[in-house]
N, C-alpha and C positions, 0 to 999 in steps of 0.2 A: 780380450777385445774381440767384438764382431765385427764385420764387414758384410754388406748384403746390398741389395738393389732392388727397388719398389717400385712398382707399376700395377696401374690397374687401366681398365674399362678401354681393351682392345678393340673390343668389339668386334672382331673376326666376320666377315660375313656379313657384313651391314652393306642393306641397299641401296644407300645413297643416289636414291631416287633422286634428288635436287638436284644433281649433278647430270642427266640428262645421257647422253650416248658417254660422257666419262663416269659412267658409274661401277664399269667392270675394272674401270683402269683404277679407280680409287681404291676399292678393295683388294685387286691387288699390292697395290703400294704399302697398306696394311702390313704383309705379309713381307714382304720387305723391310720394313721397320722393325719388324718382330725379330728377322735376321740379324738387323743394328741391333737390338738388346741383347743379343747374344753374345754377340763381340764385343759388347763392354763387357759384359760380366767375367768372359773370359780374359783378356784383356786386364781387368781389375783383380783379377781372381778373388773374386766374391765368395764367402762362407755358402748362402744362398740367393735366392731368390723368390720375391713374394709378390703376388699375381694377385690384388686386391677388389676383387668382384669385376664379372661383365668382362670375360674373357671372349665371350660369343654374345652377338647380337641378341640371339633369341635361341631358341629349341629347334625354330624348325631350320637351323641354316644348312647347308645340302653337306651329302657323306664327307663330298671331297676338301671342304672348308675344314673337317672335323680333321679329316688325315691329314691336312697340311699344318695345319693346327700340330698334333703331335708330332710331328715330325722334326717344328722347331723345338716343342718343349723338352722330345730328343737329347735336342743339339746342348742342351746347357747341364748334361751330364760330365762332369760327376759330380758336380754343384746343386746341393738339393731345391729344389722347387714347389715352393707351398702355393697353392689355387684355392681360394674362394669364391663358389656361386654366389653369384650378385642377384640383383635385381632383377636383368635381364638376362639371365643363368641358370636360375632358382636350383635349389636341388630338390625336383618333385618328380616323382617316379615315370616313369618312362622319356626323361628327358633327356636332353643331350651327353649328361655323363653316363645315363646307359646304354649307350648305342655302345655293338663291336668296335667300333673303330676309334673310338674310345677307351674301351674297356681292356680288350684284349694287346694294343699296341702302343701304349703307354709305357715307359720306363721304371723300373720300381724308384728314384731317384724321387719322379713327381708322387704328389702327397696330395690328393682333392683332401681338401679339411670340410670333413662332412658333420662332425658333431661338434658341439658347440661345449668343449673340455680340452683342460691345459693335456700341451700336447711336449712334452722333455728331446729337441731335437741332439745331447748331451746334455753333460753336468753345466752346461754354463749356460744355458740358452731354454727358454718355455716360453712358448706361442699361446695361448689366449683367442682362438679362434672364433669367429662369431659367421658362421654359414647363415645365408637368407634360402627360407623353405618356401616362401610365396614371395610376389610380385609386390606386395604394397603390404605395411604395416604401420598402425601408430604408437609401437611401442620400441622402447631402445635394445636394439638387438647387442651389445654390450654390456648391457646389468647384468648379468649372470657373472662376471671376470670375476674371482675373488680378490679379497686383500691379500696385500703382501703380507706375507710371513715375517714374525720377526728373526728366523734364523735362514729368510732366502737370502740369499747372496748371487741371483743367477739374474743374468740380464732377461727382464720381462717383455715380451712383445703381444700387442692389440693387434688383430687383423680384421677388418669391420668392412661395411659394406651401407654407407649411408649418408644422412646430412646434419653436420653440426648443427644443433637445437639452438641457433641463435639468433633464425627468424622470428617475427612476430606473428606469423600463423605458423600452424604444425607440418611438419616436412613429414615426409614417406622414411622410417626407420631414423626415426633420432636418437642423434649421437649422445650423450652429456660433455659439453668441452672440457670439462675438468676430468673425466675420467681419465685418465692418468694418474690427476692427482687422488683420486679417491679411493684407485685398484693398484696403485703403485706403479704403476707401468712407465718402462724408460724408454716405450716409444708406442705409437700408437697408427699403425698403415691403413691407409681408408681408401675407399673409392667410391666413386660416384661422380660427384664433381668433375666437371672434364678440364677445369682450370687449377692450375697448379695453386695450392695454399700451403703455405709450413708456418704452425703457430707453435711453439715451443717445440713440444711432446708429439704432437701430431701435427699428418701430414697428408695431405694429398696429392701424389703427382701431378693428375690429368691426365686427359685422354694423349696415347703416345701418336698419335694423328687428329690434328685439328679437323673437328665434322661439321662447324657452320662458321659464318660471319661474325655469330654471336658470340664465342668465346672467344678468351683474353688469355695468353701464356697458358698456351695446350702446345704440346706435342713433347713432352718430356718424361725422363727418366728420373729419380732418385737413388742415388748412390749415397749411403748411410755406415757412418761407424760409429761403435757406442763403445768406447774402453773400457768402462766396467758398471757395475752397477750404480745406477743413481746419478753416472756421468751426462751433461748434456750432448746430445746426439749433435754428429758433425752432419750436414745433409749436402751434399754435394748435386744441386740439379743438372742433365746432361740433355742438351737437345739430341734427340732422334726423329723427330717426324720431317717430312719430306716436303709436301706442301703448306705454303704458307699460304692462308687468306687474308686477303686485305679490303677492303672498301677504302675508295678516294669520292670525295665527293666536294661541290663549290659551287662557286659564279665563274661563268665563261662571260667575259667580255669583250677580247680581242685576242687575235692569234697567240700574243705572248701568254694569256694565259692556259693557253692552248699545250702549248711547248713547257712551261712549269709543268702541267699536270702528268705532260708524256714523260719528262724527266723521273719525277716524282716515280710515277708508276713503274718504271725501268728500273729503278734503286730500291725497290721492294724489296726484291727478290727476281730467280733466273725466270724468264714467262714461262720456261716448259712445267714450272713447279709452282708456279701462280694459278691462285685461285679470288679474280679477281671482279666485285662489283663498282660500278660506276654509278654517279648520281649526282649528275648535273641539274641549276639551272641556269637556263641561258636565255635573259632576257630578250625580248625580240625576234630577230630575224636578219640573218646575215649570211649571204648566199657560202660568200666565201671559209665564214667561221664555219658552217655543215660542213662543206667540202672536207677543212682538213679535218670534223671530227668524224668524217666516215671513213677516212682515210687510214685514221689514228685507230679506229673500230675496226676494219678490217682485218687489219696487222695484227691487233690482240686475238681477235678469232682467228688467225692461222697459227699464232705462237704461244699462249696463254693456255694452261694447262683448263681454267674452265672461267668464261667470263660472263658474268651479268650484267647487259648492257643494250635492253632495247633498243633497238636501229630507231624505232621512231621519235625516240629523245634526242636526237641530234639536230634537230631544226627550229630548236625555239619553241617557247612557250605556245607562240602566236598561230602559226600554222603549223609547229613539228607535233603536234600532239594525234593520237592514233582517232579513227573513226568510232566514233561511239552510238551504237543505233537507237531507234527511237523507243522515248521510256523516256522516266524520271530522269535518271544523268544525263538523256542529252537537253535535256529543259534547262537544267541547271548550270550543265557547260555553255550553255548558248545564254544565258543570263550572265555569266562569269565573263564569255567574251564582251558580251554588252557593255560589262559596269569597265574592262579594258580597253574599249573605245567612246569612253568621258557616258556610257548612257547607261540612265537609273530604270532597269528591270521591272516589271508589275510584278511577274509570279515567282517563282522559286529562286532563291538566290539573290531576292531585292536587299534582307539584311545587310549581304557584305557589300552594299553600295559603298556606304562610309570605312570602309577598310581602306588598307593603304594598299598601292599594285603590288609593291613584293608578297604581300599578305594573298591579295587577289590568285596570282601568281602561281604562288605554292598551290593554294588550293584547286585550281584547274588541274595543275600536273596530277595531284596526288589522285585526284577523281579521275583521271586517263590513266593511271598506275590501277586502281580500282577496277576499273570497268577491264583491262588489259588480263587480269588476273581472275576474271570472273564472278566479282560479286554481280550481286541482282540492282 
């Protein structure tokens, strides 16, 4: 029987620009997390550990990212440690796996799997590596696994760096979803994907820190045992990321639903580890409903880890909406108020006459969400 624990696409190092003055703090927390995967592993006492592409952001991320970098991979000695360049990794010459501080201060425990051949970590255990040498490819960096032997008896492991070939256009390093079944393989560790997937045989963590809005069940670990060959693998997923992002969004109509929403919001998660956007619409105008959602605004920008929440969305479609200068959009914004005060438009925006107001509505906001963002 094996024991091990799967993670991939740390991303060390990443700028998390979006995040605005918390963007050193989020990269740190990175790094903290990293700490959290250690302690399970030890904690579990794990055979190994396998680091499934996109362990760093990019090539260029600065010395001290690298050093802190090894320092945790370090920590998870005497439990061996296999790394595969990803995507945003590559193993292409002068990159980040040749820097000194890399090279020279790495533990012999960690293993970068740089060639793409079975790799015997004992008699009971062979890795099936598949390292990514560029950034983008349209071919399956997994074709190469041979077939199972009819006299292996070792538990076979895929360690890949890609995306299951199950969209209808071609993805950057397609996987084949049956490989497993076609190379034998009794488990198959991938990265990419930042949201967690386990389909049989294969699996994808996610990223061990959620990095947008956009994904869904990120910030986890995989803890896996396979008892023997050919067994179905036990996958045990284990939260470790730190912040949680959420979006709330609705119809404000009256204070009460004011107070749901703050509820709501508070049972998220703790706000120093909230990373939270907001996206109301709030028909009208109502001195008092702005009051308390600036109030309500406030409060998360002093205790909310990072909030999305323009101040000028809190007054109503009717006059909370931002200044928009002269041009096109504001033709259209001022036809838009028009057809919201019962009057049919000549020039831009006459179409949505016959539109219903919440229709109306939306589309004002989203045009002052537009122009706020700086399209033309």
């Amino acid at each position: 029987m094996v024991k091990f624990l799967h993670s991939a696409d740390w991303h060390l190092g990443l700028k998390a620009t979006g995040l605005g003055d918390k963007a050193k703090e989020a990269r740190a927390k990175r790094f903290e997390t990293a700490d959290r995967v250690v302690d399970i592993a030890k904690n579990e006492s794990v055979d190994f550990i396998i680091l499934a592409g996109d362990t760093f952001d990019d090539h260029n991320v600065d010395d001290v990212v690298v050093k802190r970098a090894v320092d945790v991979l370090n920590r998870f000695s005497p439990a061996r440690v296999v790394v595969l360049p990803g995507t945003h990794d590559p193993l292409t010459a002068g990159g980040i796996w040749d820097r000194s501080q890399w090279r020279d201060r790495i533990g012999d425990h960690v293993h970068l799997l740089r060639d793409a051949r079975e790799i015997s970590l004992d008699d009971e255990v062979a890795f099936y590596p598949c390292p990514l040498k560029q950034k983008m490819s349209p071919l399956d960096p997994t074709e190469w696994i041979p077939r199972r032997g009819q006299e292996d008896g070792r538990i076979r492991i895929g360690v890949a760096h890609g995306a299951l070939d199950i969209l209808p256009q071609k993805p950057n390093f397609p996987i084949a979803p049956d490989r497993p079944e076609r190379a034998g393989l009794d488990y198959l560790a991938l990265g990419d994907w930042h949201s967690q997937l386990v389909k049989d045989r294969i699996a994808y963590p996610g990223t061990f820190e959620q990095t947008s809005f956009d994904e869904k069940d990120s910030g986890n670990i995989l803890l896996v045992e396979i008892r023997e060959t050919c067994a179905e693998p036990v996958i045990r997923p284990q939260k470790v990321g730190q912040l949680a992002w959420h979006t709330v969004s609705g119809d404000i109509h009256d204070i009460s639903d004011i107070e749901t929403m703050e509820r709501t919001i508070k049972a998220l998660a703790s706000l120093k580890d909230l990373a939270l956007a907001v996206d109301l619409r709030i028909p009208g105008t109502n001195p008092e409903i702005s009051g308390r959602l600036s109030t309500l605004r406030k409060e998360l920008v002093e205790d909310a880890f990072y909030l999305d929440w323009p101040e000028e969305t809190i007054t109503g479609s009717d006059t909370g909406v931002s200044h928009i200068p002269e041009g096109i959009l504001f033709r259209v914004d001022a036809a838009l108020s028009g057809i919201l005060a019962a009057q049919i438009p000549d020039g831009p925006g006459r179409q949505f006459a016959s539109r219903g107001k919440e229709e109306v509505e939306d589309a004002r906001l989203l045009l002052h969400r537009m122009s706020r963002e700086g399209f033309p």
